[in-house]
N, C-alpha and C positions, 0 to 999 in steps of 0.2 A: 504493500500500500504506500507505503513512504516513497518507494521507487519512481511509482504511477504518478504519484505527486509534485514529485519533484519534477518529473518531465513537465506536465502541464503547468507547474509553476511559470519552467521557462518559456513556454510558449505564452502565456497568457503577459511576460514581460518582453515588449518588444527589441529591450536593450540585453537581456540576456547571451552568455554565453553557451547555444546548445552543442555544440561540437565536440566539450567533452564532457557531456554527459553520463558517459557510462564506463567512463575512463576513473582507473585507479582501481585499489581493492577493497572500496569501501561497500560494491554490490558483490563480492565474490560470495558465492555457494549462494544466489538466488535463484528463485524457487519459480523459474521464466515459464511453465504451465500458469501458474495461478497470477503471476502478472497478465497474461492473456484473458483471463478470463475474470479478473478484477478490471480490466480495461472492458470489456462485455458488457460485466452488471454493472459500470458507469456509464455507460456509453459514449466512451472514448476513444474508441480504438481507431479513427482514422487520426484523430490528435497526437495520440502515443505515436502512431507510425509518422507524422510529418516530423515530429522532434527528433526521435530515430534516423531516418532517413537524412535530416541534415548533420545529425552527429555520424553519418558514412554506415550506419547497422553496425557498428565496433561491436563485438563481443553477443551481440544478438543468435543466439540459436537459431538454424535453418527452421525448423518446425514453427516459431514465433515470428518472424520474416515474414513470410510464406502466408500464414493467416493475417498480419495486418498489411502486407500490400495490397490481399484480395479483397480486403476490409476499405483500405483505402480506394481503390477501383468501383469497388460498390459504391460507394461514397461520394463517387466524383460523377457519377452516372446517373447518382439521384438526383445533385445536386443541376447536372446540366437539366434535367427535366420540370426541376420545380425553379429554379431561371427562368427558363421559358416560358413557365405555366403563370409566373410572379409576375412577368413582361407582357403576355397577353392580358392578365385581369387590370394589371394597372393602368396599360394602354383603354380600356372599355371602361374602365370606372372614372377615369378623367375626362374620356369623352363626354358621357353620362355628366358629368359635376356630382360625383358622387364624393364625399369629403370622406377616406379611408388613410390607415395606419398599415402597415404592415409591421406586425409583432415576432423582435427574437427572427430567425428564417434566415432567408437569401442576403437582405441588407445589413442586417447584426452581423453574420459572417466577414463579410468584406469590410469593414469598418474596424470590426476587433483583429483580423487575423486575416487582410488581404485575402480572402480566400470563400468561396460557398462551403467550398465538401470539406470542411476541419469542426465544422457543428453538424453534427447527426439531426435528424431532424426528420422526423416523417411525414409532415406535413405542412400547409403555407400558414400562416395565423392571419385574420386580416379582422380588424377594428372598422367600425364603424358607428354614425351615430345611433341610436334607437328609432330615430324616427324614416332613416332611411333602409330599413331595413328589407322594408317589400323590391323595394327596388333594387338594392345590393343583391338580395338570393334569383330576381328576374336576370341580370349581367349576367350569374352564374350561370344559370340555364342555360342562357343564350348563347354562352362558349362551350357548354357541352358538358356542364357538374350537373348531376344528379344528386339531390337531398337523400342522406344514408336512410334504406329502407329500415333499419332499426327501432331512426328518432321517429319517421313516420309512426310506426305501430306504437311506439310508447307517446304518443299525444295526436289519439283522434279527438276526442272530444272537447268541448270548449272550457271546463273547469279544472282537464289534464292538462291541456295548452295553457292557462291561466298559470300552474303549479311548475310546471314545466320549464316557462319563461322567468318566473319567480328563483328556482333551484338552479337552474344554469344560467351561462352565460355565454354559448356559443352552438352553433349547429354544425354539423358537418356536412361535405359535400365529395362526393367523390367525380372522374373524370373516367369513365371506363378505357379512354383507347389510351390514355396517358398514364391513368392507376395515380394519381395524383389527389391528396388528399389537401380537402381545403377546411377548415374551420371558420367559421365563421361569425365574429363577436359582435356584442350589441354593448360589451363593458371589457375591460381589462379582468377585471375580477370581480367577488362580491361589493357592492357599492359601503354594507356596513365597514369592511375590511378596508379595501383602496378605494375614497371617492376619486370619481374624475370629472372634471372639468374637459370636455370634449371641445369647447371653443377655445379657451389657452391654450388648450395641448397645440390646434392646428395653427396657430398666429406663431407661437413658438418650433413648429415643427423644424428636422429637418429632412434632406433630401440626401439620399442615395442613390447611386446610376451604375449599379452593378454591368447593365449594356448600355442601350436607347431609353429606356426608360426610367422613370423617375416615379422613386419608389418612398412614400415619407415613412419617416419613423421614428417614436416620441421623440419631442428634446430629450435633452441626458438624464436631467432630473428626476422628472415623469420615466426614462425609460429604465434609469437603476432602481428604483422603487417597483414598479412592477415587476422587474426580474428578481427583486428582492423579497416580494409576495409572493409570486410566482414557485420561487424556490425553496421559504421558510414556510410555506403551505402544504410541503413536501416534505418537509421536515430534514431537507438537503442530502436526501440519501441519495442522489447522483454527484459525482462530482462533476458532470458536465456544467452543469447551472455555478457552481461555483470557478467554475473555469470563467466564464461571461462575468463574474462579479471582481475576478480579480484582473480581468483586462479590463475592465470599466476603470476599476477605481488605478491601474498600473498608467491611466491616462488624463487621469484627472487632477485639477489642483489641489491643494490643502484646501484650502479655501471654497473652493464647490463642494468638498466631501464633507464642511465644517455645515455649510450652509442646507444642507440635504441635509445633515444630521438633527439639525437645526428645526429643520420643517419637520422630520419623523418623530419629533416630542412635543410638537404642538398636537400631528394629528392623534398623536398616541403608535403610532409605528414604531419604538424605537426597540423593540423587540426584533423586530422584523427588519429594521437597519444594520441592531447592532450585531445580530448573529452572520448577517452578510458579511462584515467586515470584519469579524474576530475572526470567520474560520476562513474565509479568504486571506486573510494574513498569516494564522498558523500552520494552515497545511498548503496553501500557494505561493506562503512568502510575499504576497501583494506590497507595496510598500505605502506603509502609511505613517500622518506626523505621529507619532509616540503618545506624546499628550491627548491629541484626540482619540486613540484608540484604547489606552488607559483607561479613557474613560466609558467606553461603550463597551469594554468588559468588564469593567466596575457596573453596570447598570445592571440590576437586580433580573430584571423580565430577559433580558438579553443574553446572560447569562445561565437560565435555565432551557430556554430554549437554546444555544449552545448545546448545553450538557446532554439533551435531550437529541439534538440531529449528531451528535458524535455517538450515539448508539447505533441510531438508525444507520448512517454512513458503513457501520460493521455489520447490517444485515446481510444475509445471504440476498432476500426478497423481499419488497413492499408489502406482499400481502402476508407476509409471519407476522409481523408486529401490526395490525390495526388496532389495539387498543391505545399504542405507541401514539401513532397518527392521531388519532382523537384528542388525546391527551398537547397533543402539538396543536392540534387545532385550536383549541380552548385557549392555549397561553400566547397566541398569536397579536392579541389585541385589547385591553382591557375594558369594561364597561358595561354595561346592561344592552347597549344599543347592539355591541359588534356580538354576543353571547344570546340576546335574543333572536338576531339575527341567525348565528347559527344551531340554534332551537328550530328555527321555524323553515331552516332550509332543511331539517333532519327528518321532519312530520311524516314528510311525503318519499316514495320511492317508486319512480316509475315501473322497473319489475314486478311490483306488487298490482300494479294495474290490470298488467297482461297473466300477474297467476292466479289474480281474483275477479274477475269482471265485475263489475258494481255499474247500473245508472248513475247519470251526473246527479241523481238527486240524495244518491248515498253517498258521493263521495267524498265526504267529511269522515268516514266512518273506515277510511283509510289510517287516520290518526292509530285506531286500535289497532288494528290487523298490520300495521308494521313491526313489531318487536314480533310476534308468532313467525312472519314472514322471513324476518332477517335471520331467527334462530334454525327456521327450517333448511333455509340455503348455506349457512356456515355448517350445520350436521350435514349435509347431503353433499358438502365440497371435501 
């Protein structure tokens, strides 16, 4: 793990020295099976292979080569696809005047790390406002996404679509001849969680031009904050996400990281700031002022969630520890609003719709029949 770490460290610093990375004997007798496959369960392995690859593969086992070039290859195949797929929606939704984000994807890539295919990524994220929403999913169509037959089945009715739109905050869309997956937002996150301001974001926006087009994506502020929701709503068990936290802040001033810190204690985020930038520091090496980060491992909430994604980070799997995860959810934000809020996104569970049919005029009655529901599918998993 430390080894894995320290690669993406230097990748995520642009001044680093990766060339002798793997030089000296301070990795002799590692254990380069289980760095592959801790490179897996992070989903890093086209990153591990670019730092590699420019430290010349020194000392790299053929068997470990071998899967992260083919890893890398993958990777650059995707990325040429959801490029193009990024350049076609953006070109139609500007036409449109449709006012859209593109989230984390194609343009994060090239910004943090010159490059698409060095962030794994399965699919496009695209922001939009709420109220343009009928006409964002019509674009889609019109270039050839179909709405995943899933979300269909779980929200025919008008009280499930009501609950539906309440509990998430994105649809998906697939592209059959391209196999490209598009998501589709109508908020960055829960609004109790991260409010957003969709008119400053766009006045502040900026521009990406990975080809021809022009791709926006939050200012820095807005876009370290939501990668930092993003990833402490995880509980940070990928080091990928923490990869994106520590090239953010390896390019930022003291001064924007004071002034962000700044804003995440007014809104009450400073849990969800300061665990970004404590374990971005300790295990990526990020470089931060001293004093300021003192301080945000000194902050009480920040530091428990710390303690708590340094577990998760040693899971095998997300899904061993969900009590873990809940437990991260809760200390994500403090307050009655952001706690009721995740109370009432919990009521409801669209699978429970599809294992119990109920009319819209029972389905309040959904309330009961989810803890039966929940305990039924954890025994039968």
């Amino acid at each position: 793990f430390r080894f894995l770490a320290e690669c993406l460290g230097r990748l995520a610093d642009p001044d680093s020295d990766r060339a002798r990375v793997v030089d000296g004997e301070r990795w002799a007798g590692l254990d380069w099976t289980l760095v592959g496959e801790l490179a897996a369960r992070h989903r890093v392995e086209a990153a591990l292979a670019r730092v590699l690859e420019e430290a010349g593969w020194r000392e790299i086992p053929d068997g470990l080569r071998a899967a992260l070039k083919s890893s890398g290859r993958r990777e650059a195949v995707r990325a040429l696809v959801q490029t193009a797929e990024s350049e076609r929606v953006a070109v139609e939704m500007h036409r449109r005047d449709i006012r859209f984000f593109i989230l984390k994807g194609i343009p994060l890539g090239h910004l943090l790390f010159a490059s698409a295919a060095v962030r794994q990524s399965k699919d496009i994220d695209l922001l939009v406002d709420a109220a343009d929403m009928d006409r964002a999913i019509a674009c889609l169509e019109d270039l050839g996404f179909d709405q995943l037959e899933r979300e269909r089945e779980l929200a025919r009715t008008p009280r499930q679509r009501e609950a539906f739109m309440r509990m998430r905050s994105d649809l998906g869309f697939l592209n059959p001849a391209t196999k490209a997956l598009v998501e589709l937002h109508w908020r960055p996150a829960a609004p109790e969680l991260f409010p957003f301001d969709m008119e400053a974001a766009w006045r502040s926006r900026e521009i990406v031009r990975p080809n021809k087009a022009e791709m926006p994506i939050l200012p820095p502020a807005s876009q370290f904050l939501y990668l930092a929701c993003h990833g402490a709503g995880h509980a940070w068990f990928r080091l990928k996400w923490l990869l994106d936290i520590a090239a953010m802040l390896n390019r930022m001033s003291a001064a924007d990281l004071a002034a962000i810190w700044a804003d995440s204690k007014r809104q009450r985020l400073d849990a969800v700031v300061g665990s970004a930038t404590v374990l971005a520091a300790a295990l990526l090496g990020a470089r931060i002022e001293p004093a300021l980060l003192e301080e945000m491992a000194a902050n009480p909430r920040a530091r428990r969630l710390v303690d708590l994604s340094e577990k998760a980070l040693k899971r095998p799997h997300p899904k061993e520890y969900s009590l873990l995860m809940l437990i991260n959810r809760l200390r994500l934000k403090p307050g009655l609003n952001y706690l009721g809020g995740v109370a009432r996104g919990s009521m409801y569970c669209p699978q429970d719709w599809q294992d119990v049919p109920l009319p819209d005029s029972l389905f309040p009655l959904y309330v009961f029949i989810r803890p039966f529901a929940w305990a039924r599918r954890r025994l039968s998993s």
